[in-house]
PQR file of N, CA, C, O and H, with PARSE charges and radii, in Angstrom:
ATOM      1  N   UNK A   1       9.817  -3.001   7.465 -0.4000 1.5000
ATOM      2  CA  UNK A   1      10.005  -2.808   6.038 -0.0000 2.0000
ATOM      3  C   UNK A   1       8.780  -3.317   5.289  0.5500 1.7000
ATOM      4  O   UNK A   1       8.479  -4.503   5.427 -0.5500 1.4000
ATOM      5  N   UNK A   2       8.178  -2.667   4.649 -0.4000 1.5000
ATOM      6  CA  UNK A   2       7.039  -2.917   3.428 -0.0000 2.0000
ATOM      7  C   UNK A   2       7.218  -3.978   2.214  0.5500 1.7000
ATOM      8  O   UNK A   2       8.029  -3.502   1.420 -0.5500 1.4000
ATOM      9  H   UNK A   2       8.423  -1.704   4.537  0.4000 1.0000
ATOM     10  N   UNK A   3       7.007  -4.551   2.022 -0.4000 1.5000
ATOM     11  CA  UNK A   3       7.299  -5.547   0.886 -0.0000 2.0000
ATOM     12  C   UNK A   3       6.082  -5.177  -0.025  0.5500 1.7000
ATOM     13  O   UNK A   3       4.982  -4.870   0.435 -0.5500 1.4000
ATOM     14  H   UNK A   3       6.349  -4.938   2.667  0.4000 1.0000
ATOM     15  N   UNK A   4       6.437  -5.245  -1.630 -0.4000 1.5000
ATOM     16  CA  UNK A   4       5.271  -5.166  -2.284 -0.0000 2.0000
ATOM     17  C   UNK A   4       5.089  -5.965  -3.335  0.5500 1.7000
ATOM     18  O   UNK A   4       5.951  -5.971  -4.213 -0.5500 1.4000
ATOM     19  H   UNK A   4       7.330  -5.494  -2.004  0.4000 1.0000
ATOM     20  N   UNK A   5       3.898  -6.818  -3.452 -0.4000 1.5000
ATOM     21  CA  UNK A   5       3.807  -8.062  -4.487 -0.0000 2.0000
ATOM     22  C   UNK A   5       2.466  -7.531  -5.487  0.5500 1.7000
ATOM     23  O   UNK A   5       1.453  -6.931  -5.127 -0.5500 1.4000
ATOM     24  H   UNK A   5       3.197  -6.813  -2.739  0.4000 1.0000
ATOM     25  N   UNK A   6       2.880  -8.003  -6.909 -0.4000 1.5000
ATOM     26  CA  UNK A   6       1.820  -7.578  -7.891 -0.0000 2.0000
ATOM     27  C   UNK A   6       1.484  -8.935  -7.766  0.5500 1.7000
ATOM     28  O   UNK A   6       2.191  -9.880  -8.116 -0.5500 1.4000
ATOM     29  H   UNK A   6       3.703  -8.491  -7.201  0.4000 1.0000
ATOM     30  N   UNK A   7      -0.281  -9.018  -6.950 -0.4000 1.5000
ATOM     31  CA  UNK A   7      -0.818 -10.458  -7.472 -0.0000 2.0000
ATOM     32  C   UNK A   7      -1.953 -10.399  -8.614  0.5500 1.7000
ATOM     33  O   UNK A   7      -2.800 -11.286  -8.507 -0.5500 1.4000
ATOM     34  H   UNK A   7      -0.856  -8.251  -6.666  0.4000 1.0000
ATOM     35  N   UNK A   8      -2.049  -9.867  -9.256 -0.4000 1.5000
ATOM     36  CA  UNK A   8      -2.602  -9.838 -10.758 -0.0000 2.0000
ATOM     37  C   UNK A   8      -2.053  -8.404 -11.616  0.5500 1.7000
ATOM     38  O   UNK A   8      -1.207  -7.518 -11.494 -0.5500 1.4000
ATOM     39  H   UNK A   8      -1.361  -9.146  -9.343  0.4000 1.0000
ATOM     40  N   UNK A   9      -2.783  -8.690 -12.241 -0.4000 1.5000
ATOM     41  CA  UNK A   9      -1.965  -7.229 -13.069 -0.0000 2.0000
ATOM     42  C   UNK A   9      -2.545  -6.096 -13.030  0.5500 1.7000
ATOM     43  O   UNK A   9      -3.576  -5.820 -13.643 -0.5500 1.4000
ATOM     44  H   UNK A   9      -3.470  -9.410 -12.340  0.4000 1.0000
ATOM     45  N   UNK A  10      -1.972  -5.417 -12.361 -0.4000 1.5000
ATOM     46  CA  UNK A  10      -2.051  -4.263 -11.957 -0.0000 2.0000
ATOM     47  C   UNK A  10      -2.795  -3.861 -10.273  0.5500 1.7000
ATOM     48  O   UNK A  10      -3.339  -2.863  -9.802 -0.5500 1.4000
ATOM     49  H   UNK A  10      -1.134  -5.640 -11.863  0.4000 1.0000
ATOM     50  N   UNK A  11      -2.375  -5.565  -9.635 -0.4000 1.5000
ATOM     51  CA  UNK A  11      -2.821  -5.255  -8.352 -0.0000 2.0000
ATOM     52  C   UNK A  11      -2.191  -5.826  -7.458  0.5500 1.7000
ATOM     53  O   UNK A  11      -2.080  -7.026  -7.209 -0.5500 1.4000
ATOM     54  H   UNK A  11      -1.933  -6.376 -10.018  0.4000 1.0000
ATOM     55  N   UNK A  12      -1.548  -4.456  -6.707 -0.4000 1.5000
ATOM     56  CA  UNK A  12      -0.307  -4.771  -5.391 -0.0000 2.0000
ATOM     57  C   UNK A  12      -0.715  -4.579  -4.342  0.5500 1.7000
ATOM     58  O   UNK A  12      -1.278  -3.565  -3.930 -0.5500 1.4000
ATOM     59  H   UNK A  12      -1.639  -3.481  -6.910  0.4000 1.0000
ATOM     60  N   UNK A  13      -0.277  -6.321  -3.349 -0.4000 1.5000
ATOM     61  CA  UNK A  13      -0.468  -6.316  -2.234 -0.0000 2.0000
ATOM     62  C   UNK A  13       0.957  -5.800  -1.470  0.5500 1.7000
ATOM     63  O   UNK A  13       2.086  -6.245  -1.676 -0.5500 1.4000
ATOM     64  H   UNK A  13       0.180  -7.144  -3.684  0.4000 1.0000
ATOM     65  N   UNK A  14       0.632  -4.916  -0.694 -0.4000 1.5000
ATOM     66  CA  UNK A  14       1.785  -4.169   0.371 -0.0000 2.0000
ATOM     67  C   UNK A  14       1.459  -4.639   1.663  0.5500 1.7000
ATOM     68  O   UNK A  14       0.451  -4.276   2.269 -0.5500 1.4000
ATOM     69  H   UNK A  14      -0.286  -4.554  -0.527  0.4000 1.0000
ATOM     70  N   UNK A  15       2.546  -5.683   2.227 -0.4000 1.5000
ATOM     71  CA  UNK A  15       2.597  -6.056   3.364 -0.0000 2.0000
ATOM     72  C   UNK A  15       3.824  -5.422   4.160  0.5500 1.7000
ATOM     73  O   UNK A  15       5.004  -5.303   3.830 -0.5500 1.4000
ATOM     74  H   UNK A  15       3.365  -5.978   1.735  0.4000 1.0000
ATOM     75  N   UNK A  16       3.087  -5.024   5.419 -0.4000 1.5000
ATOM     76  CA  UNK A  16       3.754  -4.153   6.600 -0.0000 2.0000
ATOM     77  C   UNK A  16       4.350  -5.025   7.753  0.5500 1.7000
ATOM     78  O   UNK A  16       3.598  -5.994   7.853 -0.5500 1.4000
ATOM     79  H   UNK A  16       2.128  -5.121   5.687  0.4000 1.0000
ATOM     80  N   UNK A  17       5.226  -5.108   8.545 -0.4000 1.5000
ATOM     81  CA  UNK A  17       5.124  -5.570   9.770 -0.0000 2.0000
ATOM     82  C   UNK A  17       5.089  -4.470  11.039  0.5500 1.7000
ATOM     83  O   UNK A  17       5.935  -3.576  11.039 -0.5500 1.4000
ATOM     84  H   UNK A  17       5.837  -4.321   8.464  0.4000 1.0000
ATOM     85  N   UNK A  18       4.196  -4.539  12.013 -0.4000 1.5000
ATOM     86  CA  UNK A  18       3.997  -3.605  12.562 -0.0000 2.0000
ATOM     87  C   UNK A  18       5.207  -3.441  13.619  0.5500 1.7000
ATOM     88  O   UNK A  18       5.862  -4.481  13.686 -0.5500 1.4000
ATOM     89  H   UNK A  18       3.508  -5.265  12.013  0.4000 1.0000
ATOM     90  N   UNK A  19       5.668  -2.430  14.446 -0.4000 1.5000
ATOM     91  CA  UNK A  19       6.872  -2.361  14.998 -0.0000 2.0000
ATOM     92  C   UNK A  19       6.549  -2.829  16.727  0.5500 1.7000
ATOM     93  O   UNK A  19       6.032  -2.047  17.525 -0.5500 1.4000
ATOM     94  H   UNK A  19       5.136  -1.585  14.391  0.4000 1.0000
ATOM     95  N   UNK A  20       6.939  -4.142  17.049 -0.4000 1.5000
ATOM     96  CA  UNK A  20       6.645  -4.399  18.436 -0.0000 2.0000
ATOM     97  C   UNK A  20       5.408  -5.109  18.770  0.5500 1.7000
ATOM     98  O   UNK A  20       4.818  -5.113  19.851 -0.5500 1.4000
ATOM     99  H   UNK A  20       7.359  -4.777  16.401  0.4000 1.0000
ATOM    100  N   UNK A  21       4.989  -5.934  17.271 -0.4000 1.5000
ATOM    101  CA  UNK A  21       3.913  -6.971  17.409 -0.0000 2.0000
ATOM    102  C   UNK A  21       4.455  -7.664  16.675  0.5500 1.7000
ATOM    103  O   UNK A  21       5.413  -7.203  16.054 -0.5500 1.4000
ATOM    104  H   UNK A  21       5.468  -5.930  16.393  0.4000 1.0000
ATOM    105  N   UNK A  22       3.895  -9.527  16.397 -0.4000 1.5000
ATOM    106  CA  UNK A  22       4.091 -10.159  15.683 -0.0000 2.0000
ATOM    107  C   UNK A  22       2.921 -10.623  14.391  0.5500 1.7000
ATOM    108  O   UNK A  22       2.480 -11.636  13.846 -0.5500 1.4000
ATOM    109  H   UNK A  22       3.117  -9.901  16.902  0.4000 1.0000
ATOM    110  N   UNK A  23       2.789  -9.162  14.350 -0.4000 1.5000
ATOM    111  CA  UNK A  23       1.545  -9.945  12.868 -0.0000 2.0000
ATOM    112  C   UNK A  23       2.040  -8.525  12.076  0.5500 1.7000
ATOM    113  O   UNK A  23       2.528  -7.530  12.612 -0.5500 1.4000
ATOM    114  H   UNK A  23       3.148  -8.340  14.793  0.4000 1.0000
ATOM    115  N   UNK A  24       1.811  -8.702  10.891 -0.4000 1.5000
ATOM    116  CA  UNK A  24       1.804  -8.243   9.379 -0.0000 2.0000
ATOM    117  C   UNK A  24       0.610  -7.559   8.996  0.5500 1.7000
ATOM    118  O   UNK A  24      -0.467  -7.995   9.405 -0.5500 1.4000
ATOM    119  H   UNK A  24       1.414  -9.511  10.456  0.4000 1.0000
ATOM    120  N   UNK A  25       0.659  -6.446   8.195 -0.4000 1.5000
ATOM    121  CA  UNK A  25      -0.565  -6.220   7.858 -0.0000 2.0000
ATOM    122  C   UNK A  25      -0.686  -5.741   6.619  0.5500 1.7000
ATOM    123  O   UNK A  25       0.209  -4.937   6.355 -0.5500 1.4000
ATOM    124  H   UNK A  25       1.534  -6.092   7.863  0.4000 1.0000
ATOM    125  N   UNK A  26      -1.510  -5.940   5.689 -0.4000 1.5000
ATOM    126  CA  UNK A  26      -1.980  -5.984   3.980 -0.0000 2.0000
ATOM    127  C   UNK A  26      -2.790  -4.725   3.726  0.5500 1.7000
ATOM    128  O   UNK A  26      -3.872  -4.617   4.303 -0.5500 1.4000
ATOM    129  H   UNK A  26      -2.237  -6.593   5.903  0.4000 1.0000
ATOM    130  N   UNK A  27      -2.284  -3.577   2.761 -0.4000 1.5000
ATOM    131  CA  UNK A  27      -3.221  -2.939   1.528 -0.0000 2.0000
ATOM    132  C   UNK A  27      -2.385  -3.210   0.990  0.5500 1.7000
ATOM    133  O   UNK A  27      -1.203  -3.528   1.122 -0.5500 1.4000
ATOM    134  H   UNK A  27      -1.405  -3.665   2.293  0.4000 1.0000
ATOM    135  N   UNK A  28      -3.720  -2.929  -0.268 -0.4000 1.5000
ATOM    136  CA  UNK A  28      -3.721  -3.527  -1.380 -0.0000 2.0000
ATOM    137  C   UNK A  28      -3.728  -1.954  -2.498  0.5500 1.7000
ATOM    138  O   UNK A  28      -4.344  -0.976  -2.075 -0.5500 1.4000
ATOM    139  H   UNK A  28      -4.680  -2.671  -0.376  0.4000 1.0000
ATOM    140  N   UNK A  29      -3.151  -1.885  -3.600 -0.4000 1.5000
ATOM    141  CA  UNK A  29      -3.064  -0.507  -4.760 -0.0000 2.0000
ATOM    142  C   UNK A  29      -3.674  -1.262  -5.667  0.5500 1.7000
ATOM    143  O   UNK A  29      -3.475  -2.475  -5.731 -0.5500 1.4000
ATOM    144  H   UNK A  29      -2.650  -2.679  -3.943  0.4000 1.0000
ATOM    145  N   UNK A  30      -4.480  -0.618  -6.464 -0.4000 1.5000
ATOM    146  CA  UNK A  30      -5.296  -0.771  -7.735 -0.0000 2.0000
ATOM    147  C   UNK A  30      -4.862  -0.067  -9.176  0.5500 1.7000
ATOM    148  O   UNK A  30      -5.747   0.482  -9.832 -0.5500 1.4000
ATOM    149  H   UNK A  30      -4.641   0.368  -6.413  0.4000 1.0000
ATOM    150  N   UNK A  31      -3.622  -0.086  -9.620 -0.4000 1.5000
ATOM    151  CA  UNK A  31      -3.092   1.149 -10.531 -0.0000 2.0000
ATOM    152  C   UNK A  31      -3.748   0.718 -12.146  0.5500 1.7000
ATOM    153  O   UNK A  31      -3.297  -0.213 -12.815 -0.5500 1.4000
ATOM    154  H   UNK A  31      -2.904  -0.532  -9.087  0.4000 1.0000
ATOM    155  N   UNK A  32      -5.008   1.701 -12.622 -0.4000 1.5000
ATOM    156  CA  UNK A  32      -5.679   1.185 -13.460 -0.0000 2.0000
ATOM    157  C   UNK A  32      -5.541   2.614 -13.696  0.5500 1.7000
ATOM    158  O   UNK A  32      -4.685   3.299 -13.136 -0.5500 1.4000
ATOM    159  H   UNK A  32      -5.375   2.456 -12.079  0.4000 1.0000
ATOM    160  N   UNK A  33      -6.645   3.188 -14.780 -0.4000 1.5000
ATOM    161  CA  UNK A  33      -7.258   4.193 -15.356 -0.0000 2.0000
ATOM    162  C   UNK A  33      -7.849   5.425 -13.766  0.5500 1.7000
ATOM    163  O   UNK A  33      -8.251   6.567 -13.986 -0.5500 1.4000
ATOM    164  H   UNK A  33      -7.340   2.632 -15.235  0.4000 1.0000
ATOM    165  N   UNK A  34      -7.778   4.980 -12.687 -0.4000 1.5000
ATOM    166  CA  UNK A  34      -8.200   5.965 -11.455 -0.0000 2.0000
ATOM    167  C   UNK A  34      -7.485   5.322 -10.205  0.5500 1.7000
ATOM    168  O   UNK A  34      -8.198   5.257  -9.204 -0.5500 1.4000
ATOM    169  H   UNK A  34      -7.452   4.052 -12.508  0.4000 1.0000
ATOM    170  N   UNK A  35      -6.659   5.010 -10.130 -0.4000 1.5000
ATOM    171  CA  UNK A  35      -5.707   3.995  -9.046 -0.0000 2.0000
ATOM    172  C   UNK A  35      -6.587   4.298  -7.758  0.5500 1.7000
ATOM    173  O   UNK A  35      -7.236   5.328  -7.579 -0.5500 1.4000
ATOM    174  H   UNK A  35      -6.080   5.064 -10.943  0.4000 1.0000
ATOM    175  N   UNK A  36      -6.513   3.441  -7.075 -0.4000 1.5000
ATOM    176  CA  UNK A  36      -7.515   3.321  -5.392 -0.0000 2.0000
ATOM    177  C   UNK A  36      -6.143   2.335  -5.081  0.5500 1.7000
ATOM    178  O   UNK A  36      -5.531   1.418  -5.629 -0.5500 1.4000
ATOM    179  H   UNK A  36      -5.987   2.604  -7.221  0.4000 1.0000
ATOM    180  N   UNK A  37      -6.080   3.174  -3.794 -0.4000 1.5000
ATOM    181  CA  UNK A  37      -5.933   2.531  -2.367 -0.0000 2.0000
ATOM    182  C   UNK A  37      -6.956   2.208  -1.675  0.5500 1.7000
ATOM    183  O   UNK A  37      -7.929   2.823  -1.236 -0.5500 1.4000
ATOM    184  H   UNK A  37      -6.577   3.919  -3.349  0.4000 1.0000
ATOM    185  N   UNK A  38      -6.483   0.825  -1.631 -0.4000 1.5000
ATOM    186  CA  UNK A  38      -7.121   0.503  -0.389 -0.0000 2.0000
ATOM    187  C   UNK A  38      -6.333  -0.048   1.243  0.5500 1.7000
ATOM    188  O   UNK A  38      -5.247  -0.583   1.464 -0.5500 1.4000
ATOM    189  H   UNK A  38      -5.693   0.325  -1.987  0.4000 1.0000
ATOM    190  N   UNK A  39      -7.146   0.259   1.906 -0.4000 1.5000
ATOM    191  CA  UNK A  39      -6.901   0.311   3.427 -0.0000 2.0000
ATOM    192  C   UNK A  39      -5.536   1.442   3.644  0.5500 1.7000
ATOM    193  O   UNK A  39      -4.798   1.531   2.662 -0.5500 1.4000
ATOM    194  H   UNK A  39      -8.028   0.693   1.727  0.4000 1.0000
ATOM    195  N   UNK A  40      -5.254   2.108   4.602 -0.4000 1.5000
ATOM    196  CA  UNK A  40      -4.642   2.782   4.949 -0.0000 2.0000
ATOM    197  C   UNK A  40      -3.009   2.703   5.509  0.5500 1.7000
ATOM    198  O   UNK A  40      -1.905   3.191   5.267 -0.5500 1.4000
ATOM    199  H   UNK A  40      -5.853   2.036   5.400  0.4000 1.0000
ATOM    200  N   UNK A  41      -3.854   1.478   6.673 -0.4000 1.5000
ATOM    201  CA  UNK A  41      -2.555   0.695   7.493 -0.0000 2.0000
ATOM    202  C   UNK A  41      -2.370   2.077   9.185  0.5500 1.7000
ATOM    203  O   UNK A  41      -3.080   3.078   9.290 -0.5500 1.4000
ATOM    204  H   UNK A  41      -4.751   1.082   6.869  0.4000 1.0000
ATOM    205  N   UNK A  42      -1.754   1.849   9.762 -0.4000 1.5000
ATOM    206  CA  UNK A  42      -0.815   2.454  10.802 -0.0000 2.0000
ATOM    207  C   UNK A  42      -0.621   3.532  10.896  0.5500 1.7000
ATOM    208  O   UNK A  42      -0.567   3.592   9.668 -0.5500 1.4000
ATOM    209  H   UNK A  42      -1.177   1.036   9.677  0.4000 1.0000
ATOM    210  N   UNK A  43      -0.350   5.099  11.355 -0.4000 1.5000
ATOM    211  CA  UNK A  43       0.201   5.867  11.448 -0.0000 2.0000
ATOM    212  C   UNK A  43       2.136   5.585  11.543  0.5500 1.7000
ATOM    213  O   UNK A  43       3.116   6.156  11.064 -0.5500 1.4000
ATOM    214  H   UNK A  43      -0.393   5.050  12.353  0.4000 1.0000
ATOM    215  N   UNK A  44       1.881   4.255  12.542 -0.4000 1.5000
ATOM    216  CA  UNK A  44       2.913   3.778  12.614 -0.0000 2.0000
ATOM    217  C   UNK A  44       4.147   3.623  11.653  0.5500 1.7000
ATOM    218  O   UNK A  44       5.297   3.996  11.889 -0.5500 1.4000
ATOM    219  H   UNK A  44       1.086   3.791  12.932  0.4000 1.0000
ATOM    220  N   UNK A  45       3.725   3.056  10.629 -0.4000 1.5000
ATOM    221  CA  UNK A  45       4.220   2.589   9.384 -0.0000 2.0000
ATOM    222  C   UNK A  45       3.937   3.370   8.413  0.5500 1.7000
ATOM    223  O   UNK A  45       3.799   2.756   7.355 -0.5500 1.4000
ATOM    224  H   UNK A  45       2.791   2.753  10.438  0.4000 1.0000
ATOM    225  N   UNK A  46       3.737   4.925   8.315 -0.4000 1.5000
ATOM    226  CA  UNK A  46       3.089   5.845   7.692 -0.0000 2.0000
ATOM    227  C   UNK A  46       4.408   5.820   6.539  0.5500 1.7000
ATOM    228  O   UNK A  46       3.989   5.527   5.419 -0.5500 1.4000
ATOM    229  H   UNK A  46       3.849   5.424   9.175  0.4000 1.0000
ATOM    230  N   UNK A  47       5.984   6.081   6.593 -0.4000 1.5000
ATOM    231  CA  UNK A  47       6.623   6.319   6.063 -0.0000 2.0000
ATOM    232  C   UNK A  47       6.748   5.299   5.261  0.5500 1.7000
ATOM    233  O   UNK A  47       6.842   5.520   4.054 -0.5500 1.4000
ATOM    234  H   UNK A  47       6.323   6.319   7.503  0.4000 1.0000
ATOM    235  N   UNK A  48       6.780   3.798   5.824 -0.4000 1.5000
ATOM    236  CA  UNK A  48       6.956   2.738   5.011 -0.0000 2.0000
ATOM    237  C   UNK A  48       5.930   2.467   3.761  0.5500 1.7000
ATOM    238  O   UNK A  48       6.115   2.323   2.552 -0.5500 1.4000
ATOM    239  H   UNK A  48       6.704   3.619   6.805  0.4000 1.0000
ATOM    240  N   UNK A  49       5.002   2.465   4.427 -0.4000 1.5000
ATOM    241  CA  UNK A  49       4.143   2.522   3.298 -0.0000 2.0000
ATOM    242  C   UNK A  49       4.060   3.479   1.979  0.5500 1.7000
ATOM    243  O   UNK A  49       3.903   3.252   0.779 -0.5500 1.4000
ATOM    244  H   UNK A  49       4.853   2.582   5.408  0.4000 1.0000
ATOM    245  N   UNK A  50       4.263   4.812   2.871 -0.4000 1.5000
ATOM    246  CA  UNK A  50       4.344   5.980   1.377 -0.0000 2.0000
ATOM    247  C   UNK A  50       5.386   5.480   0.803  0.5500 1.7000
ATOM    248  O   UNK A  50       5.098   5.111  -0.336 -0.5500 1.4000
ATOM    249  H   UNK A  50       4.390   4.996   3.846  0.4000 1.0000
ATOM    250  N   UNK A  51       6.686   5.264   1.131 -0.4000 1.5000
ATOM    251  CA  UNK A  51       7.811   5.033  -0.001 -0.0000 2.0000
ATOM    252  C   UNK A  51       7.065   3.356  -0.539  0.5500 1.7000
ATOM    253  O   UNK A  51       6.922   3.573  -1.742 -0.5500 1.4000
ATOM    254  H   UNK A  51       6.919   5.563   2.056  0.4000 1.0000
ATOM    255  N   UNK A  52       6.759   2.493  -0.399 -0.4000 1.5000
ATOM    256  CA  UNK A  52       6.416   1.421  -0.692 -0.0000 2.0000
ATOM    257  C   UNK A  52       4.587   2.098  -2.194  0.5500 1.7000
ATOM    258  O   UNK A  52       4.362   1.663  -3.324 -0.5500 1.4000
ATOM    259  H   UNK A  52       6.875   2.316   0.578  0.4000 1.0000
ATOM    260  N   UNK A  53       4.119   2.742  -1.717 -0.4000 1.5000
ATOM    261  CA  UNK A  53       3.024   3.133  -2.601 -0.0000 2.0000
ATOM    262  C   UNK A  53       3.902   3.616  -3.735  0.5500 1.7000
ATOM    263  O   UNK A  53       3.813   3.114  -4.856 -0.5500 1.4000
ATOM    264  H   UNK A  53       4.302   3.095  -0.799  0.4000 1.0000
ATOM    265  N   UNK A  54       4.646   4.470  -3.482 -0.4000 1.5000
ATOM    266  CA  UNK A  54       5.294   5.226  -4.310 -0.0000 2.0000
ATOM    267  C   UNK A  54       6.215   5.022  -5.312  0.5500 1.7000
ATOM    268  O   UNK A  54       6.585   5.724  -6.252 -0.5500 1.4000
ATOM    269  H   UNK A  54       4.718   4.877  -2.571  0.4000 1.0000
ATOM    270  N   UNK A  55       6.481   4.032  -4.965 -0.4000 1.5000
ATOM    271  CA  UNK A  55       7.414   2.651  -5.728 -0.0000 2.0000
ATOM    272  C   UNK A  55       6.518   2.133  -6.894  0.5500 1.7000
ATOM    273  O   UNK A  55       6.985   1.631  -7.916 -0.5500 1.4000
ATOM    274  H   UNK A  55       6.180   3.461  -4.201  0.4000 1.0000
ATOM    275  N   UNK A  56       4.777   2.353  -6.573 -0.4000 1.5000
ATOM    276  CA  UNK A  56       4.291   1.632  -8.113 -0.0000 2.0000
ATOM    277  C   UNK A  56       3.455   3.038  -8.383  0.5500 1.7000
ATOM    278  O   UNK A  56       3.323   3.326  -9.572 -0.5500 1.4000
ATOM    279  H   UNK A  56       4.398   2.761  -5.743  0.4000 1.0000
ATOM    280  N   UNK A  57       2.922   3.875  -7.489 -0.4000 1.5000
ATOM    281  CA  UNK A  57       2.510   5.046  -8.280 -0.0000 2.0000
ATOM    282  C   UNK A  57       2.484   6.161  -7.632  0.5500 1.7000
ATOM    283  O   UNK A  57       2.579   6.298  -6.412 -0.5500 1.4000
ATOM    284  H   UNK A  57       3.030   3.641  -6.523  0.4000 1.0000
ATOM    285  N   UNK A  58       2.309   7.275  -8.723 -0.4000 1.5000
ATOM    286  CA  UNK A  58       2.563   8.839  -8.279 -0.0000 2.0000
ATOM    287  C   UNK A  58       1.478   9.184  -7.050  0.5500 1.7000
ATOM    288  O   UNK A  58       0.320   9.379  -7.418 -0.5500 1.4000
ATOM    289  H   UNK A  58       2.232   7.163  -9.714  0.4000 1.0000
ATOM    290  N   UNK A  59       1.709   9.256  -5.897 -0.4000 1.5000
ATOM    291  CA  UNK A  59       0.975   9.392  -4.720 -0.0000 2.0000
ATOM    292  C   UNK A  59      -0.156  10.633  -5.394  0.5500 1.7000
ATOM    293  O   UNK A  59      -1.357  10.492  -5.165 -0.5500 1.4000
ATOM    294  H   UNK A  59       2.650   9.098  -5.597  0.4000 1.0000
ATOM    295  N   UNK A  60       0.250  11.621  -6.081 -0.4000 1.5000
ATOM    296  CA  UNK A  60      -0.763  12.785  -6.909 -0.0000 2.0000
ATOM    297  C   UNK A  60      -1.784  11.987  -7.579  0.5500 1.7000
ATOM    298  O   UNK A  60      -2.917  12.381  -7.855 -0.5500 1.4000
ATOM    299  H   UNK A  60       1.226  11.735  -6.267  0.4000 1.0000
ATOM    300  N   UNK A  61      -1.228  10.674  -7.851 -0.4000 1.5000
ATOM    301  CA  UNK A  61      -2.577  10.396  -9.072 -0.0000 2.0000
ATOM    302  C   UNK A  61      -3.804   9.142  -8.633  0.5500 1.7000
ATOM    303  O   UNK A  61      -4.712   8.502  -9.162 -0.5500 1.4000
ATOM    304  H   UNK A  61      -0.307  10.354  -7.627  0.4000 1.0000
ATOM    305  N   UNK A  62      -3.108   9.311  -7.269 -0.4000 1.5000
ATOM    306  CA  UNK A  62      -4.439   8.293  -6.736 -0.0000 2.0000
ATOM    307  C   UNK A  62      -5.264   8.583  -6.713  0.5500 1.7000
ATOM    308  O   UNK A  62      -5.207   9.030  -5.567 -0.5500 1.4000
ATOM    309  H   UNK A  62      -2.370   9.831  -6.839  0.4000 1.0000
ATOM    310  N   UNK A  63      -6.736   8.898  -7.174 -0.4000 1.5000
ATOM    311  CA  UNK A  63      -8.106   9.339  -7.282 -0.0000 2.0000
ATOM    312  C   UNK A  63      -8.788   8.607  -5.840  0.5500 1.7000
ATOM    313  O   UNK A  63      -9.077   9.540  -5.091 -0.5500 1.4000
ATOM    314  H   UNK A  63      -6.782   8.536  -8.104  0.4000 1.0000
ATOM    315  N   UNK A  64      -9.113   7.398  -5.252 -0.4000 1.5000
ATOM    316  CA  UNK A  64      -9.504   6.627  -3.934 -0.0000 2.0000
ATOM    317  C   UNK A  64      -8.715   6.140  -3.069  0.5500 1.7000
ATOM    318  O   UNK A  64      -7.742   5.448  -3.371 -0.5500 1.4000
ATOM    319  H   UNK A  64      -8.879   6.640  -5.861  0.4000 1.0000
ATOM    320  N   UNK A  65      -8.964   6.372  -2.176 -0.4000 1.5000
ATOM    321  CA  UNK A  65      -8.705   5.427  -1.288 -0.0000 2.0000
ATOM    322  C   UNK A  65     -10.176   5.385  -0.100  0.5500 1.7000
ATOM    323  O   UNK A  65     -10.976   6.224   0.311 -0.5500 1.4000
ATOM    324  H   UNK A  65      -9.754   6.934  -1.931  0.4000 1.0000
ATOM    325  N   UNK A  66      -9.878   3.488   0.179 -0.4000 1.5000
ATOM    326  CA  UNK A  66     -11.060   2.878   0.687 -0.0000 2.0000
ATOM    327  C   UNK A  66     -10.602   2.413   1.897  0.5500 1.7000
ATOM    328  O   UNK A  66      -9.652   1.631   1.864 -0.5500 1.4000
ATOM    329  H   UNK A  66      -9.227   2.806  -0.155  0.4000 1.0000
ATOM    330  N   UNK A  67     -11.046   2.708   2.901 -0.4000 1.5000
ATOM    331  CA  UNK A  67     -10.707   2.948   4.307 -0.0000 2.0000
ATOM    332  C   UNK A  67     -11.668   2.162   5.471  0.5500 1.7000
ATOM    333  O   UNK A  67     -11.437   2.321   6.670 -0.5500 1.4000
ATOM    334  H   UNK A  67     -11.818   3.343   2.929  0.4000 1.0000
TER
END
C-alpha cells in the first residue's frame, strides 16, 4: 500500500513497500504551475502508485517526470 505525505506545500512524498522485500521506497510529486514527478518506482507497484499519484493530481496534467 502507498502512503502519501505533503512535506511542504505542494510537495508529496509517496512511500511504497515493495512486495517480498523489507525496504520502502520514496517519489516524490511536485503539484505547482507544471507538476513533475519524480522517480518512477517499480513496475511492481505500478498500480499503487498510479492510484496514490492520482489522489493529489490529474495523471493528464503532469508536464515531467524525472527518472
Amino acid at each position: 500500500m502507498a502512503t502519501v505525505t505533503e512535506i511542504a506545500s505542494g510537495v508529496y512524498r509517496i512511500n511504497v513497500v515493495l512486495p517480498d522485500r523489507p525496504v520502502s521506497y520514496s517519489l516524490f510529486l511536485v503539484d505547482d504551475d507544471s507538476p513533475t514527478l519524480i522517480e518512477t518506482s517499480f513496475a511492481a507497484v505500478f498500480d499503487e502508485v498510479k492510484v496514490a499519484v492520482e489522489s493529489v493530481v490529474d495523471l493528464k496534467k503532469i508536464e515531467r517526470i524525472v527518472v
